[in-house]
MDAnalysis code that builds the backbone (N, CA, C; Angstrom):
import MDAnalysis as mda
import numpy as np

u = mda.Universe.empty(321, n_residues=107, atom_resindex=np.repeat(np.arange(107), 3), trajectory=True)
u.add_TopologyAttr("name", ["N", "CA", "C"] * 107)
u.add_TopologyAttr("resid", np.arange(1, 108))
u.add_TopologyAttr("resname", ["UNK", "UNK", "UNK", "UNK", "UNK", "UNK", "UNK", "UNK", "UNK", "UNK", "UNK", "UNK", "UNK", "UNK", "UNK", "UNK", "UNK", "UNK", "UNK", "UNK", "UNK", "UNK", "UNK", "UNK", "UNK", "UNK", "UNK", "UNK", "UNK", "UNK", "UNK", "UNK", "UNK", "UNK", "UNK", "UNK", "UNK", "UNK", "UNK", "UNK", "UNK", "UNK", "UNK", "UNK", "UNK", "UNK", "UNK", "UNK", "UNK", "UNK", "UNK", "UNK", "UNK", "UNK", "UNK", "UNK", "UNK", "UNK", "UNK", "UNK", "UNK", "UNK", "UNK", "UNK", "UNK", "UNK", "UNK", "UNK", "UNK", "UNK", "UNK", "UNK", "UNK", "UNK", "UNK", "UNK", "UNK", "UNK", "UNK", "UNK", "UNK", "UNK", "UNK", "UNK", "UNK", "UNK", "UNK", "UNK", "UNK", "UNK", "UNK", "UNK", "UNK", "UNK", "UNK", "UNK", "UNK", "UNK", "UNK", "UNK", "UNK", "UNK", "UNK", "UNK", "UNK", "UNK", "UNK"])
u.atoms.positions = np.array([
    [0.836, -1.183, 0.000],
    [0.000, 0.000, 0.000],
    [0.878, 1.241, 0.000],
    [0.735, 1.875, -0.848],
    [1.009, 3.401, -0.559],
    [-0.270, 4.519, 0.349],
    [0.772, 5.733, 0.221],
    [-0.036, 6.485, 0.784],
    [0.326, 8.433, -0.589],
    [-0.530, 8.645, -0.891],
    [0.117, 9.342, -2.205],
    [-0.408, 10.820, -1.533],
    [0.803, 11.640, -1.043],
    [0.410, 13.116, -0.888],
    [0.480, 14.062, -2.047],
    [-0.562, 14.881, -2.582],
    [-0.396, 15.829, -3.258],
    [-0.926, 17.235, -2.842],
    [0.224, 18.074, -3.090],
    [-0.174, 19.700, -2.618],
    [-0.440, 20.108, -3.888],
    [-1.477, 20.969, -4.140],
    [-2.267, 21.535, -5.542],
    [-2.656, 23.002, -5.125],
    [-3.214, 23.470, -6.025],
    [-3.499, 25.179, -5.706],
    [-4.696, 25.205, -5.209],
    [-5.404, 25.602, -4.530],
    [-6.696, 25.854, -3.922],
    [-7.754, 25.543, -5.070],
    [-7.279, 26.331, -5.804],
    [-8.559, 26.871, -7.020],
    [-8.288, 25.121, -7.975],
    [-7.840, 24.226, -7.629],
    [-7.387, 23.227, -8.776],
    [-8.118, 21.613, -7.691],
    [-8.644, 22.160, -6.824],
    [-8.953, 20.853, -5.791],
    [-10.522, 20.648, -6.129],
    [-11.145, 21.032, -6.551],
    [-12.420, 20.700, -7.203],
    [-12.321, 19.297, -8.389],
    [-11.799, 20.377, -9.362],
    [-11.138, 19.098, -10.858],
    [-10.574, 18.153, -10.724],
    [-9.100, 18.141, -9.248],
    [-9.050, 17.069, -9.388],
    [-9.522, 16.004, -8.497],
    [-10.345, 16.566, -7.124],
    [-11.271, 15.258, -7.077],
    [-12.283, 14.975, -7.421],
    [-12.870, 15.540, -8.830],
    [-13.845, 15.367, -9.460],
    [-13.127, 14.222, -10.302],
    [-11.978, 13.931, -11.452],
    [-11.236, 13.434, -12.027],
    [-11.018, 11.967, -10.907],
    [-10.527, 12.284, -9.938],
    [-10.178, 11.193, -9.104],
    [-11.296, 10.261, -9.130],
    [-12.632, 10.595, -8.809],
    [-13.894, 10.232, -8.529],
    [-14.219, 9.281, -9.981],
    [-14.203, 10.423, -10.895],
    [-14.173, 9.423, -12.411],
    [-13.648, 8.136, -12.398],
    [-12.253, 8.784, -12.082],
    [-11.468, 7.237, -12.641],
    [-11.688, 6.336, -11.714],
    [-12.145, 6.216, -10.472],
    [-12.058, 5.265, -9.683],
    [-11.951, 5.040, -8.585],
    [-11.472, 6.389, -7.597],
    [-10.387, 6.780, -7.062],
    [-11.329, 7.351, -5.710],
    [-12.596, 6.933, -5.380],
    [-13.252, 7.998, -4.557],
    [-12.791, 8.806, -3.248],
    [-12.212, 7.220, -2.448],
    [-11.219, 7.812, -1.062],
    [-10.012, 8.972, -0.744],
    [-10.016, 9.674, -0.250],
    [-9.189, 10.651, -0.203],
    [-9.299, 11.588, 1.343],
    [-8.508, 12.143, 1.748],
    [-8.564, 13.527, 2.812],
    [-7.905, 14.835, 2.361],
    [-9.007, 15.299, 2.662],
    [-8.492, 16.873, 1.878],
    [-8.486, 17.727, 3.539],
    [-6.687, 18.868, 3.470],
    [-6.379, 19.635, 4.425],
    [-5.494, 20.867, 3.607],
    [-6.477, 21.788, 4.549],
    [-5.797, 22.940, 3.929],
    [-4.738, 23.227, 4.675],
    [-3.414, 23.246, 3.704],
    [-2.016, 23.754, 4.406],
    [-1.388, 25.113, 3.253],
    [-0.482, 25.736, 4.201],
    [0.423, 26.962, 3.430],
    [1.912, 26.840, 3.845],
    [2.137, 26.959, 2.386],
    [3.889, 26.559, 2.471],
    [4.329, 27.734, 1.053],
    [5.277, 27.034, 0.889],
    [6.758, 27.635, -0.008],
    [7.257, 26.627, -0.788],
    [7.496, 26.639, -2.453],
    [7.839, 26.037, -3.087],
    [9.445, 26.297, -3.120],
    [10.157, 25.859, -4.210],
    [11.782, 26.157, -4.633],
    [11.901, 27.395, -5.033],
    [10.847, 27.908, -5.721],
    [10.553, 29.917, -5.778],
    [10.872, 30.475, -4.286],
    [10.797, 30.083, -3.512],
    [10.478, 30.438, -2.243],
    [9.466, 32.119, -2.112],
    [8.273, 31.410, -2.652],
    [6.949, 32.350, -2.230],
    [7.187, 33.267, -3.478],
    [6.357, 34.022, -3.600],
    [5.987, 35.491, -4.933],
    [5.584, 36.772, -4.536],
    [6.509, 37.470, -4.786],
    [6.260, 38.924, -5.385],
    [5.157, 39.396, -6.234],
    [4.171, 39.973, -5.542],
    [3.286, 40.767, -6.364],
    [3.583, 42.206, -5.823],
    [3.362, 43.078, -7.029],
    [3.327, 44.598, -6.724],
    [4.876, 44.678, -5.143],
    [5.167, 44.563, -5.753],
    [6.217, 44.713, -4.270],
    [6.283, 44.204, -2.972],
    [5.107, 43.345, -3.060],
    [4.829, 43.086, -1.511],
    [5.270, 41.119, -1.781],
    [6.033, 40.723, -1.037],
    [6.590, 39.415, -0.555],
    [5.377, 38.318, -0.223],
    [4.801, 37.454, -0.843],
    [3.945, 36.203, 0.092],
    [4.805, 35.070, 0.167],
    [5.375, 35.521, 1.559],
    [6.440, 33.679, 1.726],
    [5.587, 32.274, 1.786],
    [4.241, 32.224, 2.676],
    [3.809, 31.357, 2.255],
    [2.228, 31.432, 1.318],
    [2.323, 30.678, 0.813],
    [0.926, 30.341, -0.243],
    [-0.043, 29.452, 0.535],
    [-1.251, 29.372, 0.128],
    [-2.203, 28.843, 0.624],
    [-2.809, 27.666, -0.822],
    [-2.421, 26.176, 0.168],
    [-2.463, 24.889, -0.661],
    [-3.485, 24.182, -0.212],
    [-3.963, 23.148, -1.059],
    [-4.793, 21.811, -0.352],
    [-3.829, 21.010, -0.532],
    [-3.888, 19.404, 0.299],
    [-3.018, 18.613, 0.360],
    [-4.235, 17.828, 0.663],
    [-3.941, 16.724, -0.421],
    [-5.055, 15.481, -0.692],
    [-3.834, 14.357, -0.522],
    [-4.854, 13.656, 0.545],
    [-4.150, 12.307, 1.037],
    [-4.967, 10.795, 0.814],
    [-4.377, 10.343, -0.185],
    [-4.956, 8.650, -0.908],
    [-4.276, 8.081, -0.395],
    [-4.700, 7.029, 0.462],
    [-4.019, 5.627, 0.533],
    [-4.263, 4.802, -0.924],
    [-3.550, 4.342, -1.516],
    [-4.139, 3.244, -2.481],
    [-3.513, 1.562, -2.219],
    [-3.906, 0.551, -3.440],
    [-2.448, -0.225, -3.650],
    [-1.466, 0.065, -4.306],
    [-0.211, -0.583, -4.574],
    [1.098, 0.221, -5.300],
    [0.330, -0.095, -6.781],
    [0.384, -0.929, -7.301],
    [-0.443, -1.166, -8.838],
    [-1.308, -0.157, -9.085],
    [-1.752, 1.091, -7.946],
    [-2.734, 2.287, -8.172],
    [-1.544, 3.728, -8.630],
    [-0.648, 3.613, -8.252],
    [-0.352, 4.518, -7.709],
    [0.081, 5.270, -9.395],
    [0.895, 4.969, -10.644],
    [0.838, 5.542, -11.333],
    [-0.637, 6.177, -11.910],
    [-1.670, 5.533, -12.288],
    [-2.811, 6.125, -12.578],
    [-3.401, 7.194, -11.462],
    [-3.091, 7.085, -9.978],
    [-3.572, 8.206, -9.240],
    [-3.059, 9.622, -9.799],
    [-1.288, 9.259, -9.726],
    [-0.937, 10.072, -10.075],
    [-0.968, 10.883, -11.331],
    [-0.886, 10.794, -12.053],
    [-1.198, 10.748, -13.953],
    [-2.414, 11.814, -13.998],
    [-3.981, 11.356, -13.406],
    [-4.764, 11.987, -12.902],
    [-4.436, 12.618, -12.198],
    [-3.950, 13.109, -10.954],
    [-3.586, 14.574, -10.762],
    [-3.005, 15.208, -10.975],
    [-1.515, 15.031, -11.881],
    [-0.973, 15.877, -12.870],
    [-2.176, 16.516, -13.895],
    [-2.837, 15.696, -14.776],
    [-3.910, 16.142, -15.682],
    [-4.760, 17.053, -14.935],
    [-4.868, 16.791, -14.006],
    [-6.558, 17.960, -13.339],
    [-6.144, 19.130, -13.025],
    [-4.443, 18.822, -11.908],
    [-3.971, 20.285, -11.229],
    [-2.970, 21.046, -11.982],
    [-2.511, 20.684, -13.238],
    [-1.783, 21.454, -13.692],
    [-2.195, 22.347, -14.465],
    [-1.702, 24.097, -14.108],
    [-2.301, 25.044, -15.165],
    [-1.372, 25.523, -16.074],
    [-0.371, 25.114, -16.700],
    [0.387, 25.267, -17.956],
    [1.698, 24.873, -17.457],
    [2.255, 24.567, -19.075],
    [3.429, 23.930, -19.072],
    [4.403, 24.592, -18.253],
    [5.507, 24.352, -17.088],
    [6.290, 24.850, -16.851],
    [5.693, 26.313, -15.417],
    [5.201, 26.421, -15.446],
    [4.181, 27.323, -14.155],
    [4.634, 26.931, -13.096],
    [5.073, 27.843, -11.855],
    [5.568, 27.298, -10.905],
    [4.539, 27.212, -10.083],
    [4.357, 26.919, -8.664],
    [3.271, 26.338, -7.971],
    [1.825, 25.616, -8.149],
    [2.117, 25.236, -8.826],
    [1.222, 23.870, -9.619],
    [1.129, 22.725, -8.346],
    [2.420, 22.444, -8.061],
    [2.295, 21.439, -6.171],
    [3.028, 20.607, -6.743],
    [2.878, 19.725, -5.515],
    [4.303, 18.693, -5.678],
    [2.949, 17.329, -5.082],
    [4.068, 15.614, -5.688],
    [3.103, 15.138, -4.948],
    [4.410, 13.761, -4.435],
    [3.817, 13.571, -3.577],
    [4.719, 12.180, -3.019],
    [3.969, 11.104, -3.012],
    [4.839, 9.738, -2.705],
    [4.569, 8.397, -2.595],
    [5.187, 7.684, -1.613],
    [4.094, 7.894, -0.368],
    [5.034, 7.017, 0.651],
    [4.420, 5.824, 0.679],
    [5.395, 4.523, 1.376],
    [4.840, 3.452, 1.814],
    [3.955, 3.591, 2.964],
    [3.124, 2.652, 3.291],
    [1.993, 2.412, 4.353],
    [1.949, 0.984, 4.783],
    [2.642, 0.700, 5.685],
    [2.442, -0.383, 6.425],
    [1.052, -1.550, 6.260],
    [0.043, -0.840, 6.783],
    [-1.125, -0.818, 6.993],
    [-2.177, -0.486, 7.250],
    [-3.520, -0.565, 7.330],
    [-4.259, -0.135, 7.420],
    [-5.903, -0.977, 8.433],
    [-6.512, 0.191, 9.223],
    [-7.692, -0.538, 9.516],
    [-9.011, 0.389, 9.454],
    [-10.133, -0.508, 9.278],
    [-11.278, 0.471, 9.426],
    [-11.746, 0.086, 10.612],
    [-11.961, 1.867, 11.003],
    [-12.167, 1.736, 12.780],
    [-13.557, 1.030, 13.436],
    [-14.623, 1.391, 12.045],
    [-15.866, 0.802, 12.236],
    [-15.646, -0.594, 12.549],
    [-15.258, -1.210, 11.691],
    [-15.375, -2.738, 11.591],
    [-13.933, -3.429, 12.518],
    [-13.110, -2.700, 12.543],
    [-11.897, -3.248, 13.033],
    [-11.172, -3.992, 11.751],
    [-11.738, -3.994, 10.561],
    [-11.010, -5.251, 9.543],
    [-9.707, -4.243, 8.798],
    [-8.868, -4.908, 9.027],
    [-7.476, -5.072, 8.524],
    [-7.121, -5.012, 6.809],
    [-6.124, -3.778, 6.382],
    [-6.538, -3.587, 5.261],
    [-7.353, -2.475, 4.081],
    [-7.170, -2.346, 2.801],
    [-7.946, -1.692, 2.302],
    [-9.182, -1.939, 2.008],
])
């Protein structure tokens, strides 16, 4: 099992768990966080924003999921080629898993 974090732009978290939902993908946790990319933050009109304001969508999947999760949220959250703060996304491992309702072990 993985666990697949992606940070996206506020305005881009609609599409792509609408997209997610399409393909297959319904489970997810959505948290709003603010950070700093490798730009480290943007200049408008003179004034400095060190941090930006992100969603960070958290999928557990299986590993056999994990390119198509991803693929789909490149396609939904990206707004042009080369654009910086578009988000970043990771792929961690996950041990395991349980549902608290049932207690059963697993996805």
């Amino acid at each position: 099992m993985l666990l697949i974090k992606a940070i996206i732009r506020p305005e881009k978290t609609t599409a792509v768990i609408t997209e997610l939902l399409a393909a297959g993908y319904p489970a997810l946790t959505k948290v709003d966080v603010y950070g700093r990319g490798k730009q480290k933050g943007i200049v408008l009109n003179d004034v400095h924003y060190d941090e930006l304001p992100k969603e960070m969508l958290l999928i557990v999947c299986e590993d056999e999921d994990r390119d198509d999760i991803v693929s789909v949220i490149i396609r939904a959250a990206r707004t042009g080629e080369g654009h910086f703060g578009d988000g970043r996304i990771f792929a961690l491992p996950v041990e395991n898993a349980w549902t608290i309702s049932t207690g059963k072990e697993g996805l």
